[in-house]
PyMOL Python script that loads the backbone (N, CA, C, O; Angstrom):
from pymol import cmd

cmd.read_pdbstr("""\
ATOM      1  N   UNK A   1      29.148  13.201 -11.481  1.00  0.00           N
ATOM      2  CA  UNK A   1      28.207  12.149 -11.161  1.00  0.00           C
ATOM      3  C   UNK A   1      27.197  12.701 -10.152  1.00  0.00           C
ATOM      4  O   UNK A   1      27.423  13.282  -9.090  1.00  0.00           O
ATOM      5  N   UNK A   2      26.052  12.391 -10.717  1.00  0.00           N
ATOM      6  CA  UNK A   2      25.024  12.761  -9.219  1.00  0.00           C
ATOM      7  C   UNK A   2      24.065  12.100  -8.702  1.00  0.00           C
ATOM      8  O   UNK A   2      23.130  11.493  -9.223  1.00  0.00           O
ATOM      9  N   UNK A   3      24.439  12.301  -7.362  1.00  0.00           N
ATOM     10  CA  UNK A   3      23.711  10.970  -6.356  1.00  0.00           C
ATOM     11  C   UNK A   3      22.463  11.093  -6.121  1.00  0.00           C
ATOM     12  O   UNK A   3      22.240  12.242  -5.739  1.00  0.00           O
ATOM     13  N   UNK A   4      21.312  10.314  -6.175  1.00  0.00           N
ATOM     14  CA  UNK A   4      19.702  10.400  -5.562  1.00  0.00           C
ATOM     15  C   UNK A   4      19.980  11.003  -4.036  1.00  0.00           C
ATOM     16  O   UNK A   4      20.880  10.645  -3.276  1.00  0.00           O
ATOM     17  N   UNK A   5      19.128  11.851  -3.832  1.00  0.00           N
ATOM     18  CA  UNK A   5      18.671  12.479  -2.636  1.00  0.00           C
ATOM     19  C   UNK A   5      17.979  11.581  -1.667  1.00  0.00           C
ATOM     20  O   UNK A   5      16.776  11.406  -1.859  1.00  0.00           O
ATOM     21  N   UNK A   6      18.481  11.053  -0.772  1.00  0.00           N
ATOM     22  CA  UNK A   6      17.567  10.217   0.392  1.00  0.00           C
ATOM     23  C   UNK A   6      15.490  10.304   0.292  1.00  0.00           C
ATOM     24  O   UNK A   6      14.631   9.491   0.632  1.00  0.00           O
ATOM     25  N   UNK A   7      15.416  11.579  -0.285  1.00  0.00           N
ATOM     26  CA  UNK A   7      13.632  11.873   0.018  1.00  0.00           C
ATOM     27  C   UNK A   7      13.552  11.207  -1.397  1.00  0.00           C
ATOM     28  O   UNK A   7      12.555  10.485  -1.386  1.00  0.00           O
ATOM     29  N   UNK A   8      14.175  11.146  -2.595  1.00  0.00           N
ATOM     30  CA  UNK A   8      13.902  10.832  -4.102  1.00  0.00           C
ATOM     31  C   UNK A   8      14.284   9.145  -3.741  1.00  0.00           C
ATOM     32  O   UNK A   8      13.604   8.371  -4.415  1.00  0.00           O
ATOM     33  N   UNK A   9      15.023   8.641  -3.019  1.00  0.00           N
ATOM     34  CA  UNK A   9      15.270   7.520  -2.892  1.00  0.00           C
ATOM     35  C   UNK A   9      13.702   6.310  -2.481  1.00  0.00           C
ATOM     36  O   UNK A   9      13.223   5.264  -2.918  1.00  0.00           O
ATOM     37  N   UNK A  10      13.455   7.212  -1.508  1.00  0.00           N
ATOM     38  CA  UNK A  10      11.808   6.546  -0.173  1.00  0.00           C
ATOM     39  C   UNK A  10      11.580   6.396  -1.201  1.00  0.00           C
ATOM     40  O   UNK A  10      11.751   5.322  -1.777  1.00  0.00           O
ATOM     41  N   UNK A  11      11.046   7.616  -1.824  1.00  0.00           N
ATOM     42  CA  UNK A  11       9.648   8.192  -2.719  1.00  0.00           C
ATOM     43  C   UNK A  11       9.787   6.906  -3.768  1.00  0.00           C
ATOM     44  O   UNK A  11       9.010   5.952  -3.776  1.00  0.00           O
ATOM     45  N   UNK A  12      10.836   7.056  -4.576  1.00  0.00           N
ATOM     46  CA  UNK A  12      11.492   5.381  -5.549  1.00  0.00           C
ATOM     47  C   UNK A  12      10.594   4.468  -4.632  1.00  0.00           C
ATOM     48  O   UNK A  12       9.370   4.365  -4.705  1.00  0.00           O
ATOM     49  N   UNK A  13      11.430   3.833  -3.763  1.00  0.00           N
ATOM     50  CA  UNK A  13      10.551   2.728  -2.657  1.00  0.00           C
ATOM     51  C   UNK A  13       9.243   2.445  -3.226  1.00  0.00           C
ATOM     52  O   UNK A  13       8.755   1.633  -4.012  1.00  0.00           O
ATOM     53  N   UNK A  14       8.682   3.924  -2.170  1.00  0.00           N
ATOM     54  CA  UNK A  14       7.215   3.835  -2.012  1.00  0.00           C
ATOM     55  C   UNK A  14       6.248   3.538  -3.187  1.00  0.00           C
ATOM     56  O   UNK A  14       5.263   2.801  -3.172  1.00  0.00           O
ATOM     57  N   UNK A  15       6.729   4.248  -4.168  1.00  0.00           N
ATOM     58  CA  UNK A  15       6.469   3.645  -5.445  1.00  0.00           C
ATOM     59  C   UNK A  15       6.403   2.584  -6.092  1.00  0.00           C
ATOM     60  O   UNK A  15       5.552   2.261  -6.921  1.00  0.00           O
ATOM     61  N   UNK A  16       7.315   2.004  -5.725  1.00  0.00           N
ATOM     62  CA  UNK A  16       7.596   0.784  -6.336  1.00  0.00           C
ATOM     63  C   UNK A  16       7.022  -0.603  -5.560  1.00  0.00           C
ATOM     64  O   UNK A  16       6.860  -1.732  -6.024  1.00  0.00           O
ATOM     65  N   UNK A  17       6.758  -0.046  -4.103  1.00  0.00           N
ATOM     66  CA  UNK A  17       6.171  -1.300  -3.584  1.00  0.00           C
ATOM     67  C   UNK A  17       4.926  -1.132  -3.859  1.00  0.00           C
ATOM     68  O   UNK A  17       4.123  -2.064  -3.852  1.00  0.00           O
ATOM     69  N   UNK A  18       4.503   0.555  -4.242  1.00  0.00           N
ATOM     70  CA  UNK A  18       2.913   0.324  -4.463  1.00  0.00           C
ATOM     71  C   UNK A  18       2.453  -0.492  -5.262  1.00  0.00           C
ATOM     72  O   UNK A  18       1.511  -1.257  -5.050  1.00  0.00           O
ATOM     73  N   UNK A  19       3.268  -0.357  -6.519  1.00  0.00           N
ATOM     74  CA  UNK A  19       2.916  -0.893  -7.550  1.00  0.00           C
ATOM     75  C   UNK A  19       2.834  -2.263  -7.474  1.00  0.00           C
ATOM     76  O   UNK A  19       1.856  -2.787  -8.008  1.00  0.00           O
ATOM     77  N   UNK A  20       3.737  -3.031  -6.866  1.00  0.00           N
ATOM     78  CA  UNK A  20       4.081  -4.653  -6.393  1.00  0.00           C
ATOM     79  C   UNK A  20       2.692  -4.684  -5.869  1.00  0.00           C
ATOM     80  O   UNK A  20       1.996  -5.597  -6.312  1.00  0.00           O
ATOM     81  N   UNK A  21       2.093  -3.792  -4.932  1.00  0.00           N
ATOM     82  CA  UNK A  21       0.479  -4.462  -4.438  1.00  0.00           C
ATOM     83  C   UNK A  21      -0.051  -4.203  -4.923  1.00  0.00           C
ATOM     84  O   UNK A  21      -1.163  -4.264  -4.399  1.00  0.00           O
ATOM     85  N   UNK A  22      -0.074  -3.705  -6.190  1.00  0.00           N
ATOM     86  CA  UNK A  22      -1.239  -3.918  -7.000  1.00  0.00           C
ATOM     87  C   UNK A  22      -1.394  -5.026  -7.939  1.00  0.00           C
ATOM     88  O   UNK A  22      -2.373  -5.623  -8.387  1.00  0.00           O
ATOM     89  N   UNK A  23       0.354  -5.155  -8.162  1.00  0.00           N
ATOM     90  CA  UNK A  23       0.570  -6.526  -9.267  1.00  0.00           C
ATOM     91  C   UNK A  23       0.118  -8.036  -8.036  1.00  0.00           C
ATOM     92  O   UNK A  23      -0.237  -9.117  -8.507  1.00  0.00           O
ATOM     93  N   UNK A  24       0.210  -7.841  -6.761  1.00  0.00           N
ATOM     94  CA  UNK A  24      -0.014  -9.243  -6.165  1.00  0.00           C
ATOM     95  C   UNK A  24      -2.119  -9.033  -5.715  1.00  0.00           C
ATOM     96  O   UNK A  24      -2.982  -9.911  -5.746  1.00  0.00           O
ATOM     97  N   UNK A  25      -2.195  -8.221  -5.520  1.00  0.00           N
ATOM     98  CA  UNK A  25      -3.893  -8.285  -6.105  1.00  0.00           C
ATOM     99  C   UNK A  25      -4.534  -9.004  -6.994  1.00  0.00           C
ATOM    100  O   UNK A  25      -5.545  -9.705  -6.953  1.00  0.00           O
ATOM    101  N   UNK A  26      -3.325  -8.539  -8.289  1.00  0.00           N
ATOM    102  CA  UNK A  26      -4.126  -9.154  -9.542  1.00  0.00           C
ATOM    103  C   UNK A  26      -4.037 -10.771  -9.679  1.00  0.00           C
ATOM    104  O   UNK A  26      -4.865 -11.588 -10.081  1.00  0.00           O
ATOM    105  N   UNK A  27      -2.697 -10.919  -9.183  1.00  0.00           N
ATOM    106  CA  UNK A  27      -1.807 -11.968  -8.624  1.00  0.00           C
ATOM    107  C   UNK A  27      -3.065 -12.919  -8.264  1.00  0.00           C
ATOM    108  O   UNK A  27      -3.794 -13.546  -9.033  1.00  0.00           O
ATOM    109  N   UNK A  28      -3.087 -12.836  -6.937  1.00  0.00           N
ATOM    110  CA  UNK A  28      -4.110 -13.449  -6.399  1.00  0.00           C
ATOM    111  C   UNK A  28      -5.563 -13.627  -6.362  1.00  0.00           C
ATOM    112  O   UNK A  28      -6.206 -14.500  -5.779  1.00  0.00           O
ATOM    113  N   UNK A  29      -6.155 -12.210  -7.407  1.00  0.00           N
ATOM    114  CA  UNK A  29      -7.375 -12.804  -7.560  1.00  0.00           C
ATOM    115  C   UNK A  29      -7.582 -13.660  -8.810  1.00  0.00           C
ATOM    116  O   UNK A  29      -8.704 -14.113  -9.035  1.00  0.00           O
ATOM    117  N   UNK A  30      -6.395 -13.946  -9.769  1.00  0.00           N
ATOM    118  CA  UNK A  30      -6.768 -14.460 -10.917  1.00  0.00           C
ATOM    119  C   UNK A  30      -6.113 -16.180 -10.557  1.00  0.00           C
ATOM    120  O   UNK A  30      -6.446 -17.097 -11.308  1.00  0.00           O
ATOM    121  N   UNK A  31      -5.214 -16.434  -9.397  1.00  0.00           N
ATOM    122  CA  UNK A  31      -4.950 -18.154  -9.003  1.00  0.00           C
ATOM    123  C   UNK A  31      -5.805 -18.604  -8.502  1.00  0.00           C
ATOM    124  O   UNK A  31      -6.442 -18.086  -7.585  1.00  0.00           O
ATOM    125  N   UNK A  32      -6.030 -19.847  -9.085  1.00  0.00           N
ATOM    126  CA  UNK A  32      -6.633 -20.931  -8.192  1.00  0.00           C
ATOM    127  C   UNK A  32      -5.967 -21.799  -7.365  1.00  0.00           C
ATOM    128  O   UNK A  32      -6.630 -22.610  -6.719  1.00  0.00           O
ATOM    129  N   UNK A  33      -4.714 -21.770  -7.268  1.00  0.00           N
ATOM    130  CA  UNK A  33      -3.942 -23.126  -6.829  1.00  0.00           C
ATOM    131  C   UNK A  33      -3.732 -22.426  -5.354  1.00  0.00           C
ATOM    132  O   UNK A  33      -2.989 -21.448  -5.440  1.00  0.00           O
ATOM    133  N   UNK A  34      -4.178 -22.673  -4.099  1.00  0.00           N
ATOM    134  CA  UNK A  34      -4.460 -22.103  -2.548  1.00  0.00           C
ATOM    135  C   UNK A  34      -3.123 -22.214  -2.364  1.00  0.00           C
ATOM    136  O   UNK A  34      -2.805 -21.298  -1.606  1.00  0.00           O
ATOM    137  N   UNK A  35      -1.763 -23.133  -2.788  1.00  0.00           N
ATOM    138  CA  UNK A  35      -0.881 -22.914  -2.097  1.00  0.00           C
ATOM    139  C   UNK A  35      -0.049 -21.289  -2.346  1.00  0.00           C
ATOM    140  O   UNK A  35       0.494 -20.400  -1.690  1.00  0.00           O
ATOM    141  N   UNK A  36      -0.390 -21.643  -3.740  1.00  0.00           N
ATOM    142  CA  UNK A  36       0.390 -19.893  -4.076  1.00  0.00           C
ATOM    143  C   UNK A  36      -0.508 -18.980  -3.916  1.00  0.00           C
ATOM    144  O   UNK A  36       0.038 -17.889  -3.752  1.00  0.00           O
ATOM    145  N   UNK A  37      -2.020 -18.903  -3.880  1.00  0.00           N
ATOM    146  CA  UNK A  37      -2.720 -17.851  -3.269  1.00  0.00           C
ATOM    147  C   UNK A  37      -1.906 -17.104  -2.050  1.00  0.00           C
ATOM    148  O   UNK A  37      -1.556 -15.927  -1.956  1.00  0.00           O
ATOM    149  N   UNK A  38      -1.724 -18.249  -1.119  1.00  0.00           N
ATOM    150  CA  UNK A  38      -1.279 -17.987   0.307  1.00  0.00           C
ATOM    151  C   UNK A  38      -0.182 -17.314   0.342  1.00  0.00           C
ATOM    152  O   UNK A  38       0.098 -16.368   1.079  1.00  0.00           O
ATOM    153  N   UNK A  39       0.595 -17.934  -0.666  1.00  0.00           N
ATOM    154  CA  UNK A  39       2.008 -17.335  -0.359  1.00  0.00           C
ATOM    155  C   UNK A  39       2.381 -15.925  -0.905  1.00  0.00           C
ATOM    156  O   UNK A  39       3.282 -15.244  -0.417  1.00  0.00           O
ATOM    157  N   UNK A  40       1.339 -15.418  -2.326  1.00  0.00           N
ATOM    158  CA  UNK A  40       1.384 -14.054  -2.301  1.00  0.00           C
ATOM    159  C   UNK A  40       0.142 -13.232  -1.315  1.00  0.00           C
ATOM    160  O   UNK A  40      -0.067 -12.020  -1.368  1.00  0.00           O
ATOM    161  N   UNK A  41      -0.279 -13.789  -0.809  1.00  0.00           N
ATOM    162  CA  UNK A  41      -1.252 -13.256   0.343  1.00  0.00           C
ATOM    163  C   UNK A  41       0.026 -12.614   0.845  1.00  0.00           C
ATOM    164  O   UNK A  41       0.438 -11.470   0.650  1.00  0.00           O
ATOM    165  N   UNK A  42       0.489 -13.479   1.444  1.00  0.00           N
ATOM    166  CA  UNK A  42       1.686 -13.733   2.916  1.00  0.00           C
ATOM    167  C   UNK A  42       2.549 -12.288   2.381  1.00  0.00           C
ATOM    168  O   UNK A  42       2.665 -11.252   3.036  1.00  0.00           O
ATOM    169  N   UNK A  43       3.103 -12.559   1.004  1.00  0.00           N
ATOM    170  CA  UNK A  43       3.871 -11.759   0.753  1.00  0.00           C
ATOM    171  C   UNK A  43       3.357 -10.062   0.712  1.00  0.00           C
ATOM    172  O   UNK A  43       3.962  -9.056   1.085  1.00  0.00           O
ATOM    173  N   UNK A  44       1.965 -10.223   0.085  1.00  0.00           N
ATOM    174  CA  UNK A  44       1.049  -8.827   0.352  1.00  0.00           C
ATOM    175  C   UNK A  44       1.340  -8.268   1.498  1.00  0.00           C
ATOM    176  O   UNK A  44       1.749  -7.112   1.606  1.00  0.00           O
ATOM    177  N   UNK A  45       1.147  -9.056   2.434  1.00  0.00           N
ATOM    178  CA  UNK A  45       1.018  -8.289   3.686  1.00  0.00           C
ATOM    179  C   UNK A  45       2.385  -7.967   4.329  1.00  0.00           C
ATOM    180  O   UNK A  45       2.410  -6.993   5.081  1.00  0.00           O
ATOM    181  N   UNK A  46       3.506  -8.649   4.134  1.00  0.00           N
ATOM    182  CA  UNK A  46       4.665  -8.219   4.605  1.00  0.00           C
ATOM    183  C   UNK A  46       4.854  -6.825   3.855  1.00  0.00           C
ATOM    184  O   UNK A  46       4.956  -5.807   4.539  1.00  0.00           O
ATOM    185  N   UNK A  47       4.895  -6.765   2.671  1.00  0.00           N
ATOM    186  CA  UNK A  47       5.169  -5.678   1.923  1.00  0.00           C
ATOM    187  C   UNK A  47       4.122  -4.480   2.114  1.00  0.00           C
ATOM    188  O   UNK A  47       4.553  -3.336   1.977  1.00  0.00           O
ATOM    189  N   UNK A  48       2.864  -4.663   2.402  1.00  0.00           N
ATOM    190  CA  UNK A  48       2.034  -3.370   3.027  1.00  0.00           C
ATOM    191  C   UNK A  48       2.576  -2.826   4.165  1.00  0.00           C
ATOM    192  O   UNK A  48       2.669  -1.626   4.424  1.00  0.00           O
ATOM    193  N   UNK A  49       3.077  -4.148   5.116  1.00  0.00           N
ATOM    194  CA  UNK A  49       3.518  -3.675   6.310  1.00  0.00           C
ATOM    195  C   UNK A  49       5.020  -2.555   5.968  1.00  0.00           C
ATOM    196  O   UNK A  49       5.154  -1.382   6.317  1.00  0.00           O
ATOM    197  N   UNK A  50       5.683  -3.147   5.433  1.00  0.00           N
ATOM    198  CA  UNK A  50       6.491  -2.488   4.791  1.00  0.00           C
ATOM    199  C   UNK A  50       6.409  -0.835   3.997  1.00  0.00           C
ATOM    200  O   UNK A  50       7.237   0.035   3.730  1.00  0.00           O
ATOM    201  N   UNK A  51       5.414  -0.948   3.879  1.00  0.00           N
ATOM    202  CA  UNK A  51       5.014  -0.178   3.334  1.00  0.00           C
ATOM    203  C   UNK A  51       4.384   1.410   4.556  1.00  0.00           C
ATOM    204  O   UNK A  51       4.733   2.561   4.815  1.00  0.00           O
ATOM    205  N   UNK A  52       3.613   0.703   4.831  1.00  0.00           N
ATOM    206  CA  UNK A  52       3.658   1.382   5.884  1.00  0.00           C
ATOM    207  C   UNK A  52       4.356   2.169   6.684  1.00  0.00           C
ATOM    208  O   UNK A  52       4.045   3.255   7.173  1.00  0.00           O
ATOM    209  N   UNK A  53       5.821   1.221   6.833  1.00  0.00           N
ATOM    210  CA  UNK A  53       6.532   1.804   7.936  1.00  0.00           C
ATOM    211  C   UNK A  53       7.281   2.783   7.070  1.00  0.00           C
ATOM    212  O   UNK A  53       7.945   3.533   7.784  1.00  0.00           O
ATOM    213  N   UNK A  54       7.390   3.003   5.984  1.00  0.00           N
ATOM    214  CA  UNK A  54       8.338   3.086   4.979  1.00  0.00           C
ATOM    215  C   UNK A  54       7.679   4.974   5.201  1.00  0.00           C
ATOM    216  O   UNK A  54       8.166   6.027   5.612  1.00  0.00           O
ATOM    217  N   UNK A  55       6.352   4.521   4.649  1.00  0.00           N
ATOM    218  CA  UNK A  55       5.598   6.100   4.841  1.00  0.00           C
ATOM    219  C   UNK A  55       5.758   6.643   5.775  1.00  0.00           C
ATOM    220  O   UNK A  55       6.251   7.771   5.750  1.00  0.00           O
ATOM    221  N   UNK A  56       5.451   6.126   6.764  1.00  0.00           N
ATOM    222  CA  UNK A  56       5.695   6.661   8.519  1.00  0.00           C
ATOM    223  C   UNK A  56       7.114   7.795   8.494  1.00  0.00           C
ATOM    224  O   UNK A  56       7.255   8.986   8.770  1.00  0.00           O
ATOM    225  N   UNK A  57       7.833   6.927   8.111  1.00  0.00           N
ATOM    226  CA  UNK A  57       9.277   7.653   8.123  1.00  0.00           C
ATOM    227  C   UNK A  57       9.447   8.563   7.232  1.00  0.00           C
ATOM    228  O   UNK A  57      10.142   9.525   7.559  1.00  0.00           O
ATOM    229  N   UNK A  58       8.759   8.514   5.607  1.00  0.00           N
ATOM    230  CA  UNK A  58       8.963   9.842   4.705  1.00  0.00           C
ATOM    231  C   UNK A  58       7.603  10.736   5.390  1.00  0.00           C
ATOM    232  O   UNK A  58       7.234  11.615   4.612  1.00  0.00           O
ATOM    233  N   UNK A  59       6.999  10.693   6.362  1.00  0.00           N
ATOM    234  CA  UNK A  59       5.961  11.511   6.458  1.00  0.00           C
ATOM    235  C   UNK A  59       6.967  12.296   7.997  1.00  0.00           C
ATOM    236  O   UNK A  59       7.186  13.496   8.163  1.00  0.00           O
ATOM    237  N   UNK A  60       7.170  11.760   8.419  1.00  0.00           N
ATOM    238  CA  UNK A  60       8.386  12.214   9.762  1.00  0.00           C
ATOM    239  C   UNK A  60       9.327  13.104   9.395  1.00  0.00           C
ATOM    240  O   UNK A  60       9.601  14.151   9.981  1.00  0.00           O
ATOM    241  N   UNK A  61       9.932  12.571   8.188  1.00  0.00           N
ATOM    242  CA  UNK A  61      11.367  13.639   7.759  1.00  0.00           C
ATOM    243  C   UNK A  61      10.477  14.623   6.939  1.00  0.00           C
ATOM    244  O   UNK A  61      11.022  15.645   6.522  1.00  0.00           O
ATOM    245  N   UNK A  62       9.174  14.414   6.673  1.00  0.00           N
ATOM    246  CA  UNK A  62       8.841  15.669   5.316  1.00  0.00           C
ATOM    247  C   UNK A  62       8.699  15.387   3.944  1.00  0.00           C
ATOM    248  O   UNK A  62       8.288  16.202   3.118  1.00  0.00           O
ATOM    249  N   UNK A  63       9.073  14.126   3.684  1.00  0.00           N
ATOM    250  CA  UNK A  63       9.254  13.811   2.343  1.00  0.00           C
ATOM    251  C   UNK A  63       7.749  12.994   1.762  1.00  0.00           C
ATOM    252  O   UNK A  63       7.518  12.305   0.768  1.00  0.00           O
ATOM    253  N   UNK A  64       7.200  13.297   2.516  1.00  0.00           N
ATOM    254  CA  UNK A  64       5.420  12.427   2.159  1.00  0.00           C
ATOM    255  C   UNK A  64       4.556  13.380   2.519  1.00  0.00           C
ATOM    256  O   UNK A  64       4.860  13.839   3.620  1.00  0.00           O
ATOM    257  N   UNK A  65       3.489  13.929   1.993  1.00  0.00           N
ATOM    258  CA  UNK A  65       2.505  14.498   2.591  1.00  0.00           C
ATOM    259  C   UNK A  65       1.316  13.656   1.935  1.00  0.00           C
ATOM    260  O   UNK A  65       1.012  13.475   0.756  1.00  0.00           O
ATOM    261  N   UNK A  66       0.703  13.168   3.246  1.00  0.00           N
ATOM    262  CA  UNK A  66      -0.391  12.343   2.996  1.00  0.00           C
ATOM    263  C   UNK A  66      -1.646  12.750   2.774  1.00  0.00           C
ATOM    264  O   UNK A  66      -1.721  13.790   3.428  1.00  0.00           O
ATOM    265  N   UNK A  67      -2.753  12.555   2.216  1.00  0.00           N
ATOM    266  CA  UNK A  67      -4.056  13.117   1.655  1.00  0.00           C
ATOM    267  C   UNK A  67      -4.930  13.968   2.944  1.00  0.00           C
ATOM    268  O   UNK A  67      -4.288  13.797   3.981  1.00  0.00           O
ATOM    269  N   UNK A  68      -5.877  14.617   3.142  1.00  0.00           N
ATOM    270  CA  UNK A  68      -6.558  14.680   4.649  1.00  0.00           C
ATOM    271  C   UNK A  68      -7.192  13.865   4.824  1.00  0.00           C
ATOM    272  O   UNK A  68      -7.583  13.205   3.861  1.00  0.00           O
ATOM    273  N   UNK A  69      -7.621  13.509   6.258  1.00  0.00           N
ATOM    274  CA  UNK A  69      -7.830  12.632   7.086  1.00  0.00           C
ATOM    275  C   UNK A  69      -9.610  12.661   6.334  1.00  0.00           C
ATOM    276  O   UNK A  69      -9.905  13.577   5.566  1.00  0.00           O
ATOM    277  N   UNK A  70     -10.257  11.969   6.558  1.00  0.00           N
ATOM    278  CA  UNK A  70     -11.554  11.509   5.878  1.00  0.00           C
ATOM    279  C   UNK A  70     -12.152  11.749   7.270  1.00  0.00           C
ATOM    280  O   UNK A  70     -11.696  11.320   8.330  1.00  0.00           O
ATOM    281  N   UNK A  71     -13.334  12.566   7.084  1.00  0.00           N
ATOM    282  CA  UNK A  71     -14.269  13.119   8.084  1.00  0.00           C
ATOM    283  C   UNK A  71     -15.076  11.618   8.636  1.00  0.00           C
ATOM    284  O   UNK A  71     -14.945  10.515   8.105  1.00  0.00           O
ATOM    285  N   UNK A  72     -15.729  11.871   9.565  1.00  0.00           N
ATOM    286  CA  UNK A  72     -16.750  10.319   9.772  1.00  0.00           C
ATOM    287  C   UNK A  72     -17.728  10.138   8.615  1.00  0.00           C
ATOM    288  O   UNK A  72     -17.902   9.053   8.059  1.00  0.00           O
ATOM    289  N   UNK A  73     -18.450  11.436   8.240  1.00  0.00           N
ATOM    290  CA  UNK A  73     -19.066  11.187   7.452  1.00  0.00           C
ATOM    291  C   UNK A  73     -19.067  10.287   6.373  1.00  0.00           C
ATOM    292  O   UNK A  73     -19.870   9.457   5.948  1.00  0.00           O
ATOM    293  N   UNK A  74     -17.695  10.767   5.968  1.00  0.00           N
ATOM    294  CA  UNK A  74     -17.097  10.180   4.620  1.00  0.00           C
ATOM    295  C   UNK A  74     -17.000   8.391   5.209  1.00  0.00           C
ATOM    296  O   UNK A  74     -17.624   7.439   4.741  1.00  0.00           O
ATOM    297  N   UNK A  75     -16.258   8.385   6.068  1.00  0.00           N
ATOM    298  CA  UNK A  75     -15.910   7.021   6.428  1.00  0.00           C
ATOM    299  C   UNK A  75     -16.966   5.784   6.853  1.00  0.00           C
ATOM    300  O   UNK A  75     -16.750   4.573   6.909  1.00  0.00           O
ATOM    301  N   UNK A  76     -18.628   6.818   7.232  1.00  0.00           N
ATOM    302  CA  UNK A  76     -19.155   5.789   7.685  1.00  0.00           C
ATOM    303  C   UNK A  76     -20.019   5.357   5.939  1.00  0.00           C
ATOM    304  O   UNK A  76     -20.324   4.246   5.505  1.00  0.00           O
ATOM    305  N   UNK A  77     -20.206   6.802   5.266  1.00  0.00           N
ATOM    306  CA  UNK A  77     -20.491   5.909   3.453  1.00  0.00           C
ATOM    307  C   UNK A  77     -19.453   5.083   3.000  1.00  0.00           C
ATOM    308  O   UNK A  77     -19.827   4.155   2.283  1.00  0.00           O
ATOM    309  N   UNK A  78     -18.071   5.180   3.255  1.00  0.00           N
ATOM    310  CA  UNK A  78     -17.656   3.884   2.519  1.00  0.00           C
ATOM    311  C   UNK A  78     -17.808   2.716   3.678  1.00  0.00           C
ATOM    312  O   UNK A  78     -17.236   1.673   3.363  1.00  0.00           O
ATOM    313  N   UNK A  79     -18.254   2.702   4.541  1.00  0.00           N
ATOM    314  CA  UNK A  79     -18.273   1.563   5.430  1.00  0.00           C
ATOM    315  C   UNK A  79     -19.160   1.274   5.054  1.00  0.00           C
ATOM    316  O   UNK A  79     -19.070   0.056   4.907  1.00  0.00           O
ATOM    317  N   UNK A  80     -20.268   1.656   4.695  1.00  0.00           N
ATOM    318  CA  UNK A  80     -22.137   1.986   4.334  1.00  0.00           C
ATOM    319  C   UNK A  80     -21.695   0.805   2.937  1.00  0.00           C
ATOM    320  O   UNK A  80     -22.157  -0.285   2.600  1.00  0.00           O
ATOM    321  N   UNK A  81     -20.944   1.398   2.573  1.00  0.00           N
ATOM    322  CA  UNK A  81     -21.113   0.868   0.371  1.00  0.00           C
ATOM    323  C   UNK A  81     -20.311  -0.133   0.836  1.00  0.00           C
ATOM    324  O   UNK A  81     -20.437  -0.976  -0.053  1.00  0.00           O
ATOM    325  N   UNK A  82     -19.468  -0.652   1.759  1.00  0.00           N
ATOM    326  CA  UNK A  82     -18.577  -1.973   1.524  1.00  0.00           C
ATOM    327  C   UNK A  82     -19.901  -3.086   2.232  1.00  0.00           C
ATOM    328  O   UNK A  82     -20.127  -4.219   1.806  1.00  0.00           O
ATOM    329  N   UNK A  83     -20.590  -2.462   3.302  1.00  0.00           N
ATOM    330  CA  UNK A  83     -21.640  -3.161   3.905  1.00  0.00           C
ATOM    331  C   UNK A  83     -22.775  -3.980   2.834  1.00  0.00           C
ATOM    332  O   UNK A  83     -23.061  -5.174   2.923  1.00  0.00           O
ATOM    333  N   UNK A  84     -23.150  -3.320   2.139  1.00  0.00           N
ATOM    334  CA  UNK A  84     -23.946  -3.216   0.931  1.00  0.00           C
ATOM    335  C   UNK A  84     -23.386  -3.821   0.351  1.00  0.00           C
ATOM    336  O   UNK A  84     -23.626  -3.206  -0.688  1.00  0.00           O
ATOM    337  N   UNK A  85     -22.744  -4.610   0.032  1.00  0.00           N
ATOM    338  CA  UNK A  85     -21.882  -5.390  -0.985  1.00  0.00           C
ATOM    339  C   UNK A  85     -21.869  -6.843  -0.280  1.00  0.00           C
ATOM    340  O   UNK A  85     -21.583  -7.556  -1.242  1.00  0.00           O
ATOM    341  N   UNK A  86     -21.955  -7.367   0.396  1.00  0.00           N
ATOM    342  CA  UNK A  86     -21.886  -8.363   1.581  1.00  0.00           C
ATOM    343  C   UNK A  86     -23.178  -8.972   1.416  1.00  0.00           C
ATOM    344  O   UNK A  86     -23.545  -9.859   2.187  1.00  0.00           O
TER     345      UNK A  86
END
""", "prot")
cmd.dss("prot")
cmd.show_as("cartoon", "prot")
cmd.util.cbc("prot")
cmd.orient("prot")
């Protein structure tokens, strides 16, 4: 019998909650009814948070390597193109 490896385990996780925020995106931009908007809002954000911490910890032990850090440049055009949209 062979057991998942703790780093194959996160990685499972991380995966899988990604995917959940993408399904409560769609979730919520296609309801109209505000009470369940809210409540997968609510739930979005627990689970990003989650998410988050989740990475924190596979990026600590080694088991995440995250993209490079986005220069200002880069960051002030997508601030630029989200501005522009407004």
């Amino acid at each position: 019998m062979k057991f998942m490896q703790e780093k194959d385990m996160v990685n499972d996780v991380l995966s899988m909650v990604n995917s959940s925020l993408t399904g409560y995106a769609n979730a919520i931009a296609q309801t109209s009814n505000q009470q369940l908007r809210q409540l997968l809002q609510q739930t979005r954000d627990s689970d990003e948070q989650f998410q988050y911490q989740l990475a924190q910890v596979a990026m600590q032990k080694g088991y995440y390597q995250p993209a490079q850090p986005a220069n200002q440049q880069e960051i002030q055009q997508i601030r630029d193109s989200f501005t522009q949209r407004r």
